[in-house]
N, C-alpha and C positions, 0 to 999 in steps of 0.2 A: 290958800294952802290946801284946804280940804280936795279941792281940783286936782292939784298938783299932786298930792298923795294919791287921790284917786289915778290918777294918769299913770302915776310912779307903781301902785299895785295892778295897774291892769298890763303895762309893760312888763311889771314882774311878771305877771298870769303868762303874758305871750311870750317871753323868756322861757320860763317854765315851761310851756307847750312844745315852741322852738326844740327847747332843751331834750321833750321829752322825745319828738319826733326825730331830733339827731339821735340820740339815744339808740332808739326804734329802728332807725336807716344802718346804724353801725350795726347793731344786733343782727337785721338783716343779711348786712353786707358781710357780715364774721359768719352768719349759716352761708350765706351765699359763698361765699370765698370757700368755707369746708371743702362745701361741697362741689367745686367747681375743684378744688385739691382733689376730692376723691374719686372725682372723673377723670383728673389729671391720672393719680396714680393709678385708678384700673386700666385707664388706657397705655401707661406704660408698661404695666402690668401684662397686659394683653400684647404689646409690642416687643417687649423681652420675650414671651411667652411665643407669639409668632417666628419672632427672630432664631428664637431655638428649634421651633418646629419645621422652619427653612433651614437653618444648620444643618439638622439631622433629616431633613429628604436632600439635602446635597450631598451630606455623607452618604447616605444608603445611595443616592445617584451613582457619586464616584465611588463604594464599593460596588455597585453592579456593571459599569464599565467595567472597573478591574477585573472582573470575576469573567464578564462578557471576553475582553480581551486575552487574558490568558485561558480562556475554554479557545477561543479563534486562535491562537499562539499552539498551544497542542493540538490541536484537529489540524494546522500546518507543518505541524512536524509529524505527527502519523500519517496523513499525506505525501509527505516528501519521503519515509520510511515506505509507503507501500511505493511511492512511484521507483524508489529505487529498485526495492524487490523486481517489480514489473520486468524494469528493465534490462535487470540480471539471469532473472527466468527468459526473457525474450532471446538475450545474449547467450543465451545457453542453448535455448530452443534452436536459433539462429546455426547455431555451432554443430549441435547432435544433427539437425537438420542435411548439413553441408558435408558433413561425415557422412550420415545415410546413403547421399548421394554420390561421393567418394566411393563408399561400401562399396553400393550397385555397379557403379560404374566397372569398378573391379571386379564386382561379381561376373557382371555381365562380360570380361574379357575376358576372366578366368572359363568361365563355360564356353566361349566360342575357342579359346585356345584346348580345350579338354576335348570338345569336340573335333577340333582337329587333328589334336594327338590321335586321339578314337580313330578316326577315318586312315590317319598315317599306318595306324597301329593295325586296322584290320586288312590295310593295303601290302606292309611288312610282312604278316602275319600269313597272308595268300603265298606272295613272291616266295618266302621260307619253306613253306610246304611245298611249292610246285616243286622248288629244287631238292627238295628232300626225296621230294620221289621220281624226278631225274635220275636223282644219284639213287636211288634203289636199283633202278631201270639197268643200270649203267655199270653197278656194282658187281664185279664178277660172276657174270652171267655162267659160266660153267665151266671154271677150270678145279670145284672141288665136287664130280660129281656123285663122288661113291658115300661122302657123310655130309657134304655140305655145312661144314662150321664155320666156314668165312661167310659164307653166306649168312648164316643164320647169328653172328657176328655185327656183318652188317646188317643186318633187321632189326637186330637189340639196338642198335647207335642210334641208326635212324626212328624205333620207336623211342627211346629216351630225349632225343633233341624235337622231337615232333610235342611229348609231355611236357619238356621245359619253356616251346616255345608257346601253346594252348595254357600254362599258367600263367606265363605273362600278358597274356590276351588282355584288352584294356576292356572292363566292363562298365557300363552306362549305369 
């Protein structure tokens, strides 16, 4: 019996040890687990925290497209505002241009039709005097000779029509 008590406390002993070392392995395994929890959670921790910090550079992204494209959005409509102007100003230029040339044209027929009134005018102008002084030549050469006032009648006429017709002279 003393055996078998001995045997019986020394299983006890190794129970106990067993016991003690399961013990020891769970204590372990409860830090161990902690802390394998609190890797867990920093790491989630850190993965929320990543997931926000990509959130918020995809928003600031798509606020900077946005911002990007309506800056491109107005710079094509002040583009299309000047291209319009351009082409209004050109269509005008276009137009005053074509007028100009109009003007001239007329200018340039008015002066050669001025110049040849001119030339008609100072050819009128001869032909009228020559006859004017035909008709002096011609005008009762001496049938009043003792005061001559027909004569001097005709001289008056002929110089009045001689003045009327050197005012109408075309000048340049």
């Amino acid at each position: 019996m003393r055996g078998s008590i001995a045997q019986a406390r020394q299983l006890e002993d190794q129970r106990a040890a067993l016991q003690a070392k399961i013990a020891n392995y769970e204590l372990n395994a409860e830090r161990d687990k902690a802390a394998a929890k609190a890797q867990v959670d920093a790491a989630k921790a850190e993965s929320k925290a990543a997931k926000a910090e990509v959130r918020e550079v995809r928003q600031q992204q798509r606020d900077a497209v946005e911002e990007f494209n309506k800056r491109l959005a107005e710079r094509d409509e002040t583009l299309e505002k000047w291209k319009t102007a351009y082409e209004e100003a050109a269509n005008v230029a276009r137009s005053k241009d074509a007028e100009r040339a109009k003007f001239e044209g007329q200018a340039n027929a008015f002066k050669a039709s001025a110049k040849s009134c001119q030339s008609k005018n100072a050819l009128m102008l001869k032909a009228s005097q020559d006859l004017l002084k035909g008709y002096r030549d011609l005008a009762l050469p001496g049938q009043e000779p003792l005061l001559g006032l027909s004569k001097v009648e005709v001289e008056n006429y002929i110089q009045e029509t001689n003045d009327r017709l050197l005012d109408q002279k075309a000048v340049q």
